[in-house]
C-alpha positions as CSV (number, residue, x, y, z in Angstrom):
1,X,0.0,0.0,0.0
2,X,1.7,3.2,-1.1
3,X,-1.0,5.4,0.1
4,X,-2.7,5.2,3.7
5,X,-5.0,7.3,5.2
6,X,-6.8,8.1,8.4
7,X,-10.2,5.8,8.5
8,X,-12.3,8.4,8.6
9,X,-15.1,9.0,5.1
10,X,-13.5,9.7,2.1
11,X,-10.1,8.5,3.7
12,X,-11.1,4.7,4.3
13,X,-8.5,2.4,2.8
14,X,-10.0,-0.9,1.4
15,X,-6.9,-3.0,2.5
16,X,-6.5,-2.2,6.1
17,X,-8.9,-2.0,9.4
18,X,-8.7,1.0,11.9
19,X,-6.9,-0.5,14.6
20,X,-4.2,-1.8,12.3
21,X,-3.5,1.2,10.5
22,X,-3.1,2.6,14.3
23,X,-1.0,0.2,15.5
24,X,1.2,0.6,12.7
25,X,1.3,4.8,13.1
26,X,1.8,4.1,17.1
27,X,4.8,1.7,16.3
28,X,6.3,3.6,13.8
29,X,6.2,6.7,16.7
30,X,7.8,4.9,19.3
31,X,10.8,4.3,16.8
32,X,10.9,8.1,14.7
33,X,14.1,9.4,14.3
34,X,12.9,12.6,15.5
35,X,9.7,13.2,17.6
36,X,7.1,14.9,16.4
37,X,3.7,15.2,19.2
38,X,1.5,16.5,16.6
39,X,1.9,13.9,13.6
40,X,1.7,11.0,16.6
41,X,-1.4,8.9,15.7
42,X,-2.9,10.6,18.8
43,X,-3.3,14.2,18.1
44,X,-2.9,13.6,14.3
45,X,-5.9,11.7,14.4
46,X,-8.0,13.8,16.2
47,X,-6.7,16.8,13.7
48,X,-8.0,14.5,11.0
49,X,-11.4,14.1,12.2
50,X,-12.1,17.9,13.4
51,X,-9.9,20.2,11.5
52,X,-9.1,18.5,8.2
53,X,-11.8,20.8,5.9
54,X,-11.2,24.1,8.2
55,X,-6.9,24.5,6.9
56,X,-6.4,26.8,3.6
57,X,-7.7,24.5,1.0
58,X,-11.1,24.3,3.2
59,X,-11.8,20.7,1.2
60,X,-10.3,18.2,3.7
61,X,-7.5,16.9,1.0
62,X,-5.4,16.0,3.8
63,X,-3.2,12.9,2.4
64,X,-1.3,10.8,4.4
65,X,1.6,9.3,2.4
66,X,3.6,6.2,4.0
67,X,6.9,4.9,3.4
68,X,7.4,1.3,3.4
69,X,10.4,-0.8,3.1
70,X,10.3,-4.5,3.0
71,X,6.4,-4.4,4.5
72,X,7.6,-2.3,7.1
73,X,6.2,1.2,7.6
74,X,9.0,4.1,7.8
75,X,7.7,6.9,7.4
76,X,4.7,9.0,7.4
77,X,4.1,12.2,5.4
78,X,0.9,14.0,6.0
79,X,-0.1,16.4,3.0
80,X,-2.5,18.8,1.7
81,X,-2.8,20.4,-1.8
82,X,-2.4,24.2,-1.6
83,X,-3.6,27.0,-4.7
84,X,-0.9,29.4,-3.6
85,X,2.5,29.1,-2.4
86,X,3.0,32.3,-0.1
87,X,2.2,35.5,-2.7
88,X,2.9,33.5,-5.9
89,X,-0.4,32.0,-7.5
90,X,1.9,29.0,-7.8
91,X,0.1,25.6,-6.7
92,X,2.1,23.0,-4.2
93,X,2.2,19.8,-2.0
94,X,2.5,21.1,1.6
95,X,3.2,19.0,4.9
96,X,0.0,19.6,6.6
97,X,0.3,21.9,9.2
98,X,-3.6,23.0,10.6
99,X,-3.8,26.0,12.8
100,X,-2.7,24.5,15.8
101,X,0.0,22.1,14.9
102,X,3.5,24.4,15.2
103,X,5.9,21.5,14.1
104,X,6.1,19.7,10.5
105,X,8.6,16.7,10.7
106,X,7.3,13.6,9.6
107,X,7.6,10.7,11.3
108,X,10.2,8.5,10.1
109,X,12.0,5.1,11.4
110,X,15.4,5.8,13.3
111,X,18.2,4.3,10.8
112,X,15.6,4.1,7.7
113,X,15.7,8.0,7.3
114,X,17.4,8.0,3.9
115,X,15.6,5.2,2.8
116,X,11.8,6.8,4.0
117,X,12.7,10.4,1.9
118,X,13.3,8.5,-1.3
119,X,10.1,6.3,-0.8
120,X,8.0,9.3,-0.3
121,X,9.4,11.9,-2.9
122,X,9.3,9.1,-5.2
123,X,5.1,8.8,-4.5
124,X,4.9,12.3,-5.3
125,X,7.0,12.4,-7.9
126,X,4.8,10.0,-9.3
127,X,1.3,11.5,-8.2
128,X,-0.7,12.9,-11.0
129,X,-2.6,15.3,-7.9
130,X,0.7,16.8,-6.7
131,X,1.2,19.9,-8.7
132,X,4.5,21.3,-9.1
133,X,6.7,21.2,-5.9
134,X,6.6,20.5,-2.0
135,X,7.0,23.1,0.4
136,X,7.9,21.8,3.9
137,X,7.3,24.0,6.8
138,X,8.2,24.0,10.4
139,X,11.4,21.5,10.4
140,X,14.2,21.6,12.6
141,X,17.0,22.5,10.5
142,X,19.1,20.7,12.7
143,X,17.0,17.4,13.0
144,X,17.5,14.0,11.3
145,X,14.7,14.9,8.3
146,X,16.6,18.1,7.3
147,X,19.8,16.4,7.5
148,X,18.6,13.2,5.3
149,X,16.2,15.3,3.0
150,X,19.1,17.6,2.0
151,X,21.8,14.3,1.9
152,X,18.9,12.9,-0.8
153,X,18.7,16.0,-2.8
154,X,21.9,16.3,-3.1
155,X,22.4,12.8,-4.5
156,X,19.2,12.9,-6.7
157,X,20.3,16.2,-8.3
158,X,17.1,17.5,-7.1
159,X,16.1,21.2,-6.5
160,X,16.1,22.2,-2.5
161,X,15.8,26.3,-1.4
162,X,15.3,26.9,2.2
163,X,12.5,29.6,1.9
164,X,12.6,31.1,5.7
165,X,14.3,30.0,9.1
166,X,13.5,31.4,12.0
167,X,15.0,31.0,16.2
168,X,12.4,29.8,18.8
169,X,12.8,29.2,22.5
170,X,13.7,25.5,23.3
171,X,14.6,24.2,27.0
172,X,17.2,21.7,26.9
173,X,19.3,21.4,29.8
174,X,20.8,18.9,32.6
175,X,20.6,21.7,35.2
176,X,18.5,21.0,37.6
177,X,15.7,23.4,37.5
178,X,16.7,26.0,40.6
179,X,20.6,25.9,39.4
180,X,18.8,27.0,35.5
181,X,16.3,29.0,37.1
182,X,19.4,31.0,38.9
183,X,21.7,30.3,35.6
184,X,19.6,32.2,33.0
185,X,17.7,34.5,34.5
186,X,18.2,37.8,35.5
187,X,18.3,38.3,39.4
188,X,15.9,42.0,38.8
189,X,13.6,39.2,37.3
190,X,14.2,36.4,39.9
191,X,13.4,39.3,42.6
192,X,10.2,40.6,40.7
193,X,9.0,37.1,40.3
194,X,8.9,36.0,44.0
195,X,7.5,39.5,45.4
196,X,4.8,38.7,42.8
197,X,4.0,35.5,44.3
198,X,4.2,36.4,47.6
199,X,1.3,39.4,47.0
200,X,-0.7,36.5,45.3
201,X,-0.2,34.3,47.9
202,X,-1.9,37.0,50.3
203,X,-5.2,36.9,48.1
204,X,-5.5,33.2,49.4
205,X,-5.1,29.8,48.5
206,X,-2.6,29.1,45.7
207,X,-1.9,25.6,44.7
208,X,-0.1,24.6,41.4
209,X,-1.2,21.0,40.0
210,X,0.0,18.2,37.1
211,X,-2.8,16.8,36.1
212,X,-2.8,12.8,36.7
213,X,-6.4,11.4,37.1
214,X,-8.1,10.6,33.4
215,X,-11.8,11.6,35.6
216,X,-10.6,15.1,36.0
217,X,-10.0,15.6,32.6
218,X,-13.2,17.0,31.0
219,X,-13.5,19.5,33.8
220,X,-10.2,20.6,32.9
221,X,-10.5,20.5,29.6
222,X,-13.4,22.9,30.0
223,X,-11.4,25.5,32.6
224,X,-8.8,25.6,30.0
225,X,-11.1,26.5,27.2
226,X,-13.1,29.0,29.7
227,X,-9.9,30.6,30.5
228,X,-8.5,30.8,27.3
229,X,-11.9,32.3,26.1
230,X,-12.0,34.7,28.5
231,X,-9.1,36.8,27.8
232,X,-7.6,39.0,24.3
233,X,-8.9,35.4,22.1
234,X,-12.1,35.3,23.0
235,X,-12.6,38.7,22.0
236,X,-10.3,38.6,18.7
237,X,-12.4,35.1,17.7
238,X,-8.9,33.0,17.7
239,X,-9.8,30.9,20.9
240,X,-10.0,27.3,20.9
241,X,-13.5,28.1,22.6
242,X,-14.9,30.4,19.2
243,X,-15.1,27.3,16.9
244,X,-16.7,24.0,17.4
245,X,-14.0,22.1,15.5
246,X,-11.0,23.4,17.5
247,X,-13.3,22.4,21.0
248,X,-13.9,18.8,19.4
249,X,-10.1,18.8,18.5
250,X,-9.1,20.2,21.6
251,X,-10.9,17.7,24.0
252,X,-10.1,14.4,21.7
253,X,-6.4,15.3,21.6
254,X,-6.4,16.0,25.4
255,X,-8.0,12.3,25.8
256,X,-6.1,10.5,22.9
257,X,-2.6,12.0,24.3
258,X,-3.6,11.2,27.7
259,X,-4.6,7.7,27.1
260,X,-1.0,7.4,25.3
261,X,0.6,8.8,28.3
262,X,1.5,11.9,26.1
263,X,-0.5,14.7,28.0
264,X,1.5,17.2,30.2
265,X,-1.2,19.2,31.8
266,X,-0.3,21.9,34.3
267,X,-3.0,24.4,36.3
268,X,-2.3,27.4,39.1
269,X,-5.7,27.9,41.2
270,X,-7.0,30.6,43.2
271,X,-8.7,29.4,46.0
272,X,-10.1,26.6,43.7
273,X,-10.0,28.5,40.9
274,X,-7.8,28.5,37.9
275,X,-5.8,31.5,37.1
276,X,-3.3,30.0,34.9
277,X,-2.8,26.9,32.9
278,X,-0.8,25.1,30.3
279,X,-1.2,22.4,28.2
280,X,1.7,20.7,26.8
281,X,2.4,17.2,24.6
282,X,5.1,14.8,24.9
283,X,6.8,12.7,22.1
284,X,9.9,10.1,23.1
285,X,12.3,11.8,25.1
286,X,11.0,15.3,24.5
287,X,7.7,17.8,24.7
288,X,6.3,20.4,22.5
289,X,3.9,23.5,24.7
290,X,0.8,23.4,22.7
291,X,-1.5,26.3,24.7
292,X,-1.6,28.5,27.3
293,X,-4.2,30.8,29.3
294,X,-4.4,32.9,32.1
295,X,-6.5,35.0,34.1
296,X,-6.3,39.1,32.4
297,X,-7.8,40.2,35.0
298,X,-4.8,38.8,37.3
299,X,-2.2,40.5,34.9
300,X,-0.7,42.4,37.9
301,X,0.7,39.4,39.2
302,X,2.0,38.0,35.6
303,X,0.2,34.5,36.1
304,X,1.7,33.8,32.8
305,X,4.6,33.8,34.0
306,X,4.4,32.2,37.1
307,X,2.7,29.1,35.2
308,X,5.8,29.2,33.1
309,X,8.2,28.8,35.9
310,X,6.3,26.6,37.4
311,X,6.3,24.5,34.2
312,X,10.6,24.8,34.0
313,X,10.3,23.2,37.2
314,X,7.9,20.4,36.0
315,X,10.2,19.6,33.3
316,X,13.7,19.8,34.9
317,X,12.6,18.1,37.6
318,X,11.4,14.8,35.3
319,X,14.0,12.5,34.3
320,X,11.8,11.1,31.3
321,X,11.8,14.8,29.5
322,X,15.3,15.3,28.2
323,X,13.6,18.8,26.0
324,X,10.8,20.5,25.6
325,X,9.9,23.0,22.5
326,X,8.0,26.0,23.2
327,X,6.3,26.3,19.9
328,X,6.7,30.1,20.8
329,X,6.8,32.7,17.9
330,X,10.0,34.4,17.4
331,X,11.5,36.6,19.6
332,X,9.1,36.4,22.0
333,X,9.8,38.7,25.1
334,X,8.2,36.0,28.0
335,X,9.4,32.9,26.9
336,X,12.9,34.0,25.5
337,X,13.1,35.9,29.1
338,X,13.0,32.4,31.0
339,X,14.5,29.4,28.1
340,X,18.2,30.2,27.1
341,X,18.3,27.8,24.4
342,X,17.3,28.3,20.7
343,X,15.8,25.9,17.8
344,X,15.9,26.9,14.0
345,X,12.4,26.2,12.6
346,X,13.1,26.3,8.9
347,X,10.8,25.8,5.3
348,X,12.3,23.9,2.8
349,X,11.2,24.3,-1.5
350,X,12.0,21.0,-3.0
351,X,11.5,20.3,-6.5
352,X,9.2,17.4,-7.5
353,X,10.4,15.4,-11.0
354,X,8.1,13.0,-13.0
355,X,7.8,12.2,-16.5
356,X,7.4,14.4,-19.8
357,X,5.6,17.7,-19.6
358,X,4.5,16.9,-15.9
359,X,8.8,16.9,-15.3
360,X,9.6,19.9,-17.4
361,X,5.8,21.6,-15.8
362,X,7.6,21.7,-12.0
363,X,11.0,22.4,-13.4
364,X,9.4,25.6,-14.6
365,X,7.4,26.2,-11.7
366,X,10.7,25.6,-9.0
367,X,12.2,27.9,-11.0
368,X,10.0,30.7,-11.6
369,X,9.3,30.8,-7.7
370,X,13.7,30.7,-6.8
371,X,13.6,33.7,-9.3
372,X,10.5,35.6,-7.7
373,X,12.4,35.3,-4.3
374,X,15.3,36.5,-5.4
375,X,14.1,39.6,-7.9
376,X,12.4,40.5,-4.3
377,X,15.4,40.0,-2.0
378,X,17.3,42.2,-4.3
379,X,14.8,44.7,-4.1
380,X,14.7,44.7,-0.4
381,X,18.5,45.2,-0.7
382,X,19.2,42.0,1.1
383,X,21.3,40.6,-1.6
């Protein structure tokens, strides 16, 4: 089977039941070269089943593309077809990437990396649907599927343009968290940060909570989408809370990732009351922070903040997460403030081949785009 996708109406493959195709995703994530929470069968699925007809294309086209060598499945590609590729009315193949998933890798095999790139780029190569080339957004462009993507293009003599990189907070450190708490930040901030929570602590009851019991999970679930709600989102329309879809997706990745021992779930109450909370998923040795929310009306005591800290010392303090990625825009003045480490999130162009006037059709395309950017670079004076 060179194409699989999620059992879910139009997706249902003919060959293989639900809970095989699942087993084969949840094996093939235990043993991924480099971990990816959001394409793990967990939260991918739920994506699939909520959020699949609300990305750009609005027509659910989600694709998801396996590699497979000798019957065994090494890699997994989701993709969506897209009528633009940034400004240029240029059609592509993009790794799927809905609003709330802020990392792209696939999920490929440790040791098979080389091997899962060719099978995939071959399949698209090949497929009739994929017009023109594949833009791949949100990599690590120091992880295993840059490293092997760029090692294939290379030795296919195939087109490969990194399009935009970008630096976001990442916290990776053996410190323990009060020697990286006193290591990387400021003492004016250390000092601000404790007379904060000592005022807060004089409005009552404060107690800070990982969430561990499946039964409490709805209720928090619906705190977090309360909270969230009630602050700057709610009233811009961009909390999880304003669309039905994103609350669907929301609570069925929250259960999925919990049932898969995935879900890192973190709360600060108020006399019973949250005033913070953060929701984060895990993935092998590492986590990615999906979502946070806070109280506005608490903003004199930056509960923000204090949640963060309070998450540093969740993670530092557990042996089984070596990393976690913020998923933090760039240069952003909290979280850069308390993380001292940095990952490069980068978007790869990479040309597709195929056959006849399909081949010499993406050539042209690949091109025209590389000659776009740089006519506009040069105008910008950056070149």
């Amino acid at each position: 089977m060179d194409m699989a996708a999620h059992p879910s109406p139009p997706f249902v493959p003919d060959s293989l039941p639900l809970a095989a195709l699942r087993a084969r995703w949840t094996t093939l994530a235990a043993e991924a070269a480099e971990a990816n929470a959001f394409y793990a069968p967990d939260l991918l699925a739920a994506a699939i089943d909520h959020l699949a007809g609300n990305g750009p294309t609005g027509n659910g086209d989600v694709r998801l593309i396996e590699a497979q060598a000798d019957g065994e499945l090494i890699g997994l590609l989701p993709v969506t077809v897209q009528a633009r590729h940034g400004r240029l009315p240029i059609g592509c193949v993009a790794n799927w990437m809905h609003d709330h998933c802020f990392f792209g890798a696939p999920l490929i095999r440790r040791g098979q990396e080389m091997a899962a790139w060719r099978s995939l780029l071959a399949q698209l190569d090949a497929a009739e649907w994929a017009p023109h080339f594949l833009h791949l957004r949100g990599l690590d462009a120091a992880g295993a599927n840059a490293a092997a993507l760029e090692a294939l293009c290379v030795e296919q003599g195939r087109g490969r343009r990194e399009v935009h990189r970008h630096d976001r907070a990442m916290l990776r450190s053996d410190l323990s968290a009060d020697t990286y708490w006193d290591t990387h930040v400021r003492a004016k901030k250390r000092k601000e940060i404790r007379r904060l929570q000592k005022r807060l602590a004089e409005l009552g009851t404060i107690e800070q909570r990982l969430l561990d019991d499946g039964a409490d999970l709805p209720r928090w679930c619906g705190d977090f989408l309360a909270l969230e709600a009630s602050g700057w989102k709610g009233r811009e329309g961009s909390a999880l809370a304003s669309k039905p879809d994103d609350i669907a997706f929301f609570r069925a990745a929250c259960a999925a990732a919990f049932a898969a021992g995935r879900l890192h779930f973190l709360r600060i109450d108020l006399d019973g009351r949250a005033i913070a909370m953060l929701v984060n998923f895990r993935h092998g040795d590492g986590a990615f922070s999906f979502k946070i929310a806070f109280d506005e009306e608490m903003g004199r005591f930056s509960p923000g903040v204090l949640i963060e800290i309070a998450n540093l010392y969740a993670v530092q303090d557990d042996p089984a997460i070596g990393w976690m990625d913020s998923c933090a825009a760039a240069d952003h003045p909290m979280i850069d403030s308390l993380w001292a480490e940095r990952r490069s999130i980068v978007q790869y162009r990479i040309a597709l081949h195929g056959k006849g006037a399909t081949r010499l059709r993406r050539a042209a395309a690949f091109a025209l785009a590389g000659g776009v950017e740089r006519i506009a670079s040069r105008m910008k004076g950056q070149e």
